[in-house]
NULUM-211944 format. One record per atom (N, C-alpha, C, O): z negated, y, x negated; residue in one letter. Coordinates in steps of 0.02 Angstrom, whole numbers, padded with zeros to 5 digits, always signed. Atoms other than C-alpha are relative to their C-alpha. Last residue first. Example, Ala and Ser with C-alpha at 12.3 -4.5 7.8 and 13.67 -1.06 7.14 Angstrom:
# residues 2
+00003-00059+00042S -00357-00053-00684S -00037+00055+00039S -00045+00110+00014S +00000-00059-00045A -00390-00225-00615A +00000+00060-00045A -00033+00059-00097A 
# end
This chain:
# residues 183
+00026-00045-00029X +03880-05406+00178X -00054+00035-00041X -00085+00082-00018X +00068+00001+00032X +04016-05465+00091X -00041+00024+00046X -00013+00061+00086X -00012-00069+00039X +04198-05484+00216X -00105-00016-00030X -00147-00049+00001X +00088-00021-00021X +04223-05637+00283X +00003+00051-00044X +00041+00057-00092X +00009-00065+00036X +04411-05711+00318X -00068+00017+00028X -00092+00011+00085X +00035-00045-00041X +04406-05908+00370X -00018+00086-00050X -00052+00092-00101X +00059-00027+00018X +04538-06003+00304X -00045+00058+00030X -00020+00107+00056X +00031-00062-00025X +04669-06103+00365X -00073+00007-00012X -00119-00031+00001X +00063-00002-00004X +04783-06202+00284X -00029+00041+00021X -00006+00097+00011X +00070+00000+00054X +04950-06146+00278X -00042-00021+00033X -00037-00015+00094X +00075-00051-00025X +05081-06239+00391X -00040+00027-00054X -00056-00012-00098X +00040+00026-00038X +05227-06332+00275X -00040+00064+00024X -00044+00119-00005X +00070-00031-00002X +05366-06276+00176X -00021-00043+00048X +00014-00084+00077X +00015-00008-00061X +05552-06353+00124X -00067+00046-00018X -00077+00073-00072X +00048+00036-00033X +05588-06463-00003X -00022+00035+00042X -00059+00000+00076X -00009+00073+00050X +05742-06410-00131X -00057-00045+00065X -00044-00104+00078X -00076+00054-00014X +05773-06245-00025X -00005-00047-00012X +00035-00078+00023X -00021-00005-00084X +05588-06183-00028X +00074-00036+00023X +00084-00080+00065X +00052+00026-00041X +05539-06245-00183X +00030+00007+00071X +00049-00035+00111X +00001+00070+00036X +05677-06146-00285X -00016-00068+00057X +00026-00103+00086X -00064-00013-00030X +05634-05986-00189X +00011-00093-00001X -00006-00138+00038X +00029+00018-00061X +05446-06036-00270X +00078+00016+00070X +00069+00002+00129X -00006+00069+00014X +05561-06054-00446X -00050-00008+00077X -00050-00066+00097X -00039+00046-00002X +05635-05872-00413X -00012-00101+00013X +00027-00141+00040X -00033-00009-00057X +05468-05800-00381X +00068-00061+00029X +00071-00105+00072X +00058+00022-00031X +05363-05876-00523X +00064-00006+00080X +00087-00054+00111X -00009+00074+00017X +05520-05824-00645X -00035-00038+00061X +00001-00082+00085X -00084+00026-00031X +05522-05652-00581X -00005-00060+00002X -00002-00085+00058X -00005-00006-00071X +05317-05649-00578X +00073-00014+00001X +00092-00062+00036X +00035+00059-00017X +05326-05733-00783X +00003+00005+00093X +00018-00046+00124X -00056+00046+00014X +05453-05594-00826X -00024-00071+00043X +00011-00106+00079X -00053-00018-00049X +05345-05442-00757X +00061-00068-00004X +00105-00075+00039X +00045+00018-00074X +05190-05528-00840X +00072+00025+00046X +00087-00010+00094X +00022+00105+00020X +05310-05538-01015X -00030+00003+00083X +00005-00026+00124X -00051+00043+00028X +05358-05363-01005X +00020-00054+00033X +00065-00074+00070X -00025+00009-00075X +05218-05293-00959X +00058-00024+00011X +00069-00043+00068X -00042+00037+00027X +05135-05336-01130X +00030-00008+00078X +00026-00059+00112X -00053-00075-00035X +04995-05198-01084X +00075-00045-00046X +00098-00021-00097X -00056-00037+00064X +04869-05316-01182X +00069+00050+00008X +00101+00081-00034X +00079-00004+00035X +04762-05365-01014X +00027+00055-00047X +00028+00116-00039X -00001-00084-00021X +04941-05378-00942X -00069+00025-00014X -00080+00078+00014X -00046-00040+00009X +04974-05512-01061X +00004+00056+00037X +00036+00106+00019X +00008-00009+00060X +04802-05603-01038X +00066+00061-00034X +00050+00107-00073X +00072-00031-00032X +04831-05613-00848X +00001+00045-00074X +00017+00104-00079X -00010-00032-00032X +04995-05701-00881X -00059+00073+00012X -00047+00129+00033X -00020-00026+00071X +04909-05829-01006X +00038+00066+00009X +00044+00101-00041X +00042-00016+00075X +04798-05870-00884X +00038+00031-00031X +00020+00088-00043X +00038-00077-00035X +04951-05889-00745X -00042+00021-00048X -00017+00063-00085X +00084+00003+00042X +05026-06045-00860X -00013+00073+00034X +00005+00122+00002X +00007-00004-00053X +05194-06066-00766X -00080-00017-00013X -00119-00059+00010X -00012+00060-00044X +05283-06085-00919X -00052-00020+00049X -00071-00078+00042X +00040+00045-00024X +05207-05952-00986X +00010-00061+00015X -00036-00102+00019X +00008+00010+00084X +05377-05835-01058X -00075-00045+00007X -00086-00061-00051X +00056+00001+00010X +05450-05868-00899X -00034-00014-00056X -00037-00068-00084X +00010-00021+00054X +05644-05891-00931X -00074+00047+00019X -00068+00108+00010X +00002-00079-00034X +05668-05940-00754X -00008+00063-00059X -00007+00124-00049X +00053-00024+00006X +05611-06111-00796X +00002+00083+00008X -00045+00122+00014X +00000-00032+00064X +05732-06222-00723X -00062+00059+00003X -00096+00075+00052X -00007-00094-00003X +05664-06321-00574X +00031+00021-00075X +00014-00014-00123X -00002-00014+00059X +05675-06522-00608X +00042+00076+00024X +00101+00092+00031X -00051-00046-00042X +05589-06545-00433X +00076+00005-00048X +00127+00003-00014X -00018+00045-00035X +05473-06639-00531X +00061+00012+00042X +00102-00033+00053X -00023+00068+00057X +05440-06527-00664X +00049-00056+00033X +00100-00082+00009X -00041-00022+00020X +05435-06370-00534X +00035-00051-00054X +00094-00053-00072X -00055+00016-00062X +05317-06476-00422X +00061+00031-00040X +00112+00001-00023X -00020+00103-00031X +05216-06517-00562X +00051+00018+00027X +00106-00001+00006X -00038+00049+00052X +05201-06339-00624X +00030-00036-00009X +00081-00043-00043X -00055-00025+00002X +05166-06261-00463X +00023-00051-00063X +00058-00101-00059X -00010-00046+00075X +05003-06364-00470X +00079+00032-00005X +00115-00010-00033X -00072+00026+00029X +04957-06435-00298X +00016+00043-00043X +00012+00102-00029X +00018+00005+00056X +04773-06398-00252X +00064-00014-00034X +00057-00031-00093X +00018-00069+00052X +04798-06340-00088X +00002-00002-00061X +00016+00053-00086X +00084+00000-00022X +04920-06473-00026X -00036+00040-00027X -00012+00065-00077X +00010+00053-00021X +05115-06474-00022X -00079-00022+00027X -00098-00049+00079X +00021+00038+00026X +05147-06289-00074X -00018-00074+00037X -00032-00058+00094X -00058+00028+00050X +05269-06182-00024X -00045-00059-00029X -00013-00101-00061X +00037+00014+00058X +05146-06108+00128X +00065-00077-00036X +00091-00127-00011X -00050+00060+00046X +05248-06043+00270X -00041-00002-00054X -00056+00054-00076X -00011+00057-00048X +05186-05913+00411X +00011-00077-00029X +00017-00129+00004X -00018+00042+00056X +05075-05792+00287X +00039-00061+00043X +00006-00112+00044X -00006+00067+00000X +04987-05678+00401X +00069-00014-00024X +00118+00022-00014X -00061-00002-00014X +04921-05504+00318X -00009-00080+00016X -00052-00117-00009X +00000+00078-00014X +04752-05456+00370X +00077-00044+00021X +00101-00062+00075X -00084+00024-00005X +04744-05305+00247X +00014-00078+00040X +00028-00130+00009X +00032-00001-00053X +04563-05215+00209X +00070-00035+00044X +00079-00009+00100X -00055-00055-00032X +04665-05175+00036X -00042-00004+00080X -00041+00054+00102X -00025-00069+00041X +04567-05263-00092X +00005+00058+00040X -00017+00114+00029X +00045-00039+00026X +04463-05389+00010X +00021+00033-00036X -00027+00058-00066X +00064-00018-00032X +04627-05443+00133X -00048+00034-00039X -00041+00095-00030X -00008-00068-00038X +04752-05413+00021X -00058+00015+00048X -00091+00066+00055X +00011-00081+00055X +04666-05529-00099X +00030+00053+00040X +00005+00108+00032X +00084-00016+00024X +04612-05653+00040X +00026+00053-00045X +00005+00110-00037X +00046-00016-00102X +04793-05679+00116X -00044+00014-00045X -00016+00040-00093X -00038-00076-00013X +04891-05678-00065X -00039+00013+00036X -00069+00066+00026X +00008-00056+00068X +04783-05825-00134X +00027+00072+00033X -00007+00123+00027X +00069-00010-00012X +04757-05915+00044X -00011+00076-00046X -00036+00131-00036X +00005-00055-00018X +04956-05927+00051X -00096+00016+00009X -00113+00048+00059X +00073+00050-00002X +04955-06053-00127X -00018+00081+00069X -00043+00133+00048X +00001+00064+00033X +05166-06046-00138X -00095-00025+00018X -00116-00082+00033X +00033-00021+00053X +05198-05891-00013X -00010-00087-00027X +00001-00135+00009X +00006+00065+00031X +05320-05873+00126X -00033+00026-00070X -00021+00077-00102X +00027+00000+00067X +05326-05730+00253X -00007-00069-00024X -00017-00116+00015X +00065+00032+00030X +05438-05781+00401X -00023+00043-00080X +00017+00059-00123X +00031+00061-00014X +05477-05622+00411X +00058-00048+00017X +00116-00031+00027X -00042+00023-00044X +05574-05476+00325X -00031-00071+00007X -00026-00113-00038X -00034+00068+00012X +05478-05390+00229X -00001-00021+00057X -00039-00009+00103X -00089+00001+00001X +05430-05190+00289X +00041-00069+00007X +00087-00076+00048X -00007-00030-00059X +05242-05201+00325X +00070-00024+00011X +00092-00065+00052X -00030+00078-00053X +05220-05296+00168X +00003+00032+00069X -00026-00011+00102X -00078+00020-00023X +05298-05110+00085X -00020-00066+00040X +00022-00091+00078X -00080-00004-00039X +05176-04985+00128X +00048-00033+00008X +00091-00026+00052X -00002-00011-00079X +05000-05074+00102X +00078+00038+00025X +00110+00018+00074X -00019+00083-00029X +05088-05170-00065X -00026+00036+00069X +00011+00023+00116X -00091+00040+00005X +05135-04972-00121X -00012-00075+00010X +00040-00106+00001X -00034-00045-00041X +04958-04901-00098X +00060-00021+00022X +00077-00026+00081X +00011+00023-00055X +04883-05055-00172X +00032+00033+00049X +00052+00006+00101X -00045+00061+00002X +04979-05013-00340X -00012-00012+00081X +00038-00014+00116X -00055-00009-00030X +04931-04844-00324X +00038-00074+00027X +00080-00086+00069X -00015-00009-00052X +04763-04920-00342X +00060+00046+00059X +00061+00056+00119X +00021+00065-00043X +04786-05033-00488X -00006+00060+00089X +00030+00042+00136X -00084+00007-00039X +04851-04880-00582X -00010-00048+00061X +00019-00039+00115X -00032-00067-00056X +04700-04832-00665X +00029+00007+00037X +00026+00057+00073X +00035-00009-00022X +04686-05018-00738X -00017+00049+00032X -00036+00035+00089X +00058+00017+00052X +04833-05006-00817X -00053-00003+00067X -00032+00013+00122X -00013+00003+00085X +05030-05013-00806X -00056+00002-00048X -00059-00005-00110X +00050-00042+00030X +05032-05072-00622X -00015+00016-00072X -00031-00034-00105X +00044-00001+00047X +05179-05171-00578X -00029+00061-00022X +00003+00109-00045X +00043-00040+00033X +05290-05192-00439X -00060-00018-00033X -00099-00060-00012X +00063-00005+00026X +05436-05307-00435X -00061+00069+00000X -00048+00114-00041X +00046-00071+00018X +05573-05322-00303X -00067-00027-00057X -00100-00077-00046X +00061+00025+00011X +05717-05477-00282X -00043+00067-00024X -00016+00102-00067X -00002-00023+00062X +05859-05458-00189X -00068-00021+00007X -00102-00045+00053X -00050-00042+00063X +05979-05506-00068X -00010+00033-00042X +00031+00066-00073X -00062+00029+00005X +05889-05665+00037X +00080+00060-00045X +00137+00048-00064X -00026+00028-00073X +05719-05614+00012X +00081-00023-00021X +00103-00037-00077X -00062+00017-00005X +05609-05596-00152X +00016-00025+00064X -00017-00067+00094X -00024+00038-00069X +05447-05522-00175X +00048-00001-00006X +00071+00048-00037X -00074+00020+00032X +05338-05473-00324X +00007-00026+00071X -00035-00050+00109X -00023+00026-00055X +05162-05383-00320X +00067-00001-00003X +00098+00045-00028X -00074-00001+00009X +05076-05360-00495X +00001+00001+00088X -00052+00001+00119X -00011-00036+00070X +04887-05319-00538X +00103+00012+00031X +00139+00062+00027X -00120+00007+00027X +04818-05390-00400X +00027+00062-00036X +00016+00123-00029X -00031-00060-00012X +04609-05384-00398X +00083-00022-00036X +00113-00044-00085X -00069+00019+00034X +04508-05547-00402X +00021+00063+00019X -00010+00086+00067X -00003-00028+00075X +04320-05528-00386X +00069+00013-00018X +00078+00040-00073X +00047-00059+00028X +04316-05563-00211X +00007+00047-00037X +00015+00107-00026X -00050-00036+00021X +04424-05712-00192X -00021+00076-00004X +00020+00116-00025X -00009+00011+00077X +04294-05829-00163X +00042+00040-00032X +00041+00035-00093X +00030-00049+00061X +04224-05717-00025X +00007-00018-00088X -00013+00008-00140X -00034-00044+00008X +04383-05792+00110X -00043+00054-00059X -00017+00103-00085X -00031-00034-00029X +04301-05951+00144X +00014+00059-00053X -00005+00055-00111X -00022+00022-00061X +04245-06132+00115X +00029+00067+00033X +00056+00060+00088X -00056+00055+00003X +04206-06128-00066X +00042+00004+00056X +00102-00005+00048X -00023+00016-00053X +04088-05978-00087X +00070-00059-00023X +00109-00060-00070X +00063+00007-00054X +03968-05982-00240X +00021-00001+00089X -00019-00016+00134X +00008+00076-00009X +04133-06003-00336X -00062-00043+00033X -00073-00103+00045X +00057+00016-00007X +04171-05812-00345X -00023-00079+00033X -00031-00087+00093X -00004+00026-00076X +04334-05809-00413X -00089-00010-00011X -00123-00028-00059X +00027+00082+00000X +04362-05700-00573X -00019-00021+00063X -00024+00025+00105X +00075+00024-00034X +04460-05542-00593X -00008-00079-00018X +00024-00121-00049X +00044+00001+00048X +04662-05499-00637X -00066-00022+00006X -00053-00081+00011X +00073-00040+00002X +04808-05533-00530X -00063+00006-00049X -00061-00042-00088X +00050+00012+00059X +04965-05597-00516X -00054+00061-00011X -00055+00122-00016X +00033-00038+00045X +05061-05601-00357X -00010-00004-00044X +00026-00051-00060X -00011+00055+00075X +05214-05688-00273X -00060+00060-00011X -00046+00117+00009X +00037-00059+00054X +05284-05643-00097X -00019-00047-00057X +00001-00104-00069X +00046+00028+00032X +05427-05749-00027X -00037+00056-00028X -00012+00103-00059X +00017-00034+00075X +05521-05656+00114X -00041-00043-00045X -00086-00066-00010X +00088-00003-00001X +05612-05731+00259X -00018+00043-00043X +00022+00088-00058X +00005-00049-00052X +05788-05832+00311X -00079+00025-00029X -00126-00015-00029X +00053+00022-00047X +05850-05924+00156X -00028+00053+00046X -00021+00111+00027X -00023+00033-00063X +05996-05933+00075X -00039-00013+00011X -00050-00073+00005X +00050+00084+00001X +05982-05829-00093X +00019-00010+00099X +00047+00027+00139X -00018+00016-00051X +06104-05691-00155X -00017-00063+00017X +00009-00115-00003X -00023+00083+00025X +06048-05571-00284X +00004-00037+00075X -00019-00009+00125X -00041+00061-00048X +06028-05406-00325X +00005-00060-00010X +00013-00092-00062X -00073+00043-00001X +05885-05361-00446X +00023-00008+00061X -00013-00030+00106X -00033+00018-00038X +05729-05231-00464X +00093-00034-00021X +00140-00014-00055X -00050+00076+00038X +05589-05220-00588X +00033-00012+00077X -00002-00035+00122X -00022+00047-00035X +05458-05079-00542X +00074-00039-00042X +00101-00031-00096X -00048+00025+00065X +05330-05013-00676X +00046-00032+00070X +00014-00078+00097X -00038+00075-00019X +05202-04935-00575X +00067+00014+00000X +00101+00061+00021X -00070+00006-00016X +05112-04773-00659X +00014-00072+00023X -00018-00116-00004X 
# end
């Protein structure tokens, strides 16, 4: 089954932000392209545009591939620019999940390695009532434990505070990475 989580709401910006969370491990024998993301499988998919905000969530490991069913029908639909906080993460997991070469026009983040955290500290973001405080791990761990709840609270929160980002400072180009499929 997928758990969706929907709100009105009224934001000022032209686009869509996506938002995942996901489950797996990164394969760290690639650095430089698109097979570190491999192992990772998306558990959630969350997006917010300018009059509402969508969640879907998968309720187990069974489910994971309705889930994909429903991110290949709806990023079709959002309303470009796409905007994402780290866009490599979204790009590569739709890509090796879904066969999916979605482009990503706006990256929320400053440089790859930039810690949402920081920028939400610094920024002084509120917290969105994210029961993590912007601890993904601990996110992972709660839909592990079927605490969908909490992972559905932590993507609203994630979403809202990369909205946040976007009005308070803007976006930059993503980075660009090279997609490779295993052989």
């Amino acid at each position: 089954m997928i758990i969706e989580h929907f709100e009105e709401m009224s934001s000022s910006f032209k686009g869509t932000i996506i938002d995942i969370e996901s489950i797996g491990n990164f394969n760290r024998q690639y650095k430089f392209d698109s097979r570190q993301y491999e192992g990772i499988t998306q558990v959630i998919l969350g997006y917010i545009n300018s009059d509402h905000l969508k969640i879907y969530c998968a309720d187990s490991v069974d489910d994971i591939e309705e889930l994909k069913q429903v991110t290949q029908r709806i990023l079709p639909t959002l309303t470009l620019p796409l905007y994402a906080f780290n866009c490599q993460f979204e790009r590569c997991i739709f890509f090796h999940q879904m066969g999916l070469d979605i482009i990503i026009q706006a990256e929320l983040n400053r440089e790859k390695y930039e810690r949402k955290k920081d920028v939400v500290q610094a920024l002084n973001i509120q917290n969105y009532g994210d029961p993590f405080f912007d601890d993904g791990s601990l996110c992972i761990r709660a839909w592990q434990s079927k605490q969908f709840d909490k992972a559905i609270a932590h993507n609203r929160a994630c979403l809202l505070k990369e909205r946040d980002i976007l009005l308070k400072r803007g976006f930059r180009r993503p980075d660009e990475i090279t997609l490779v499929r295993q052989t």
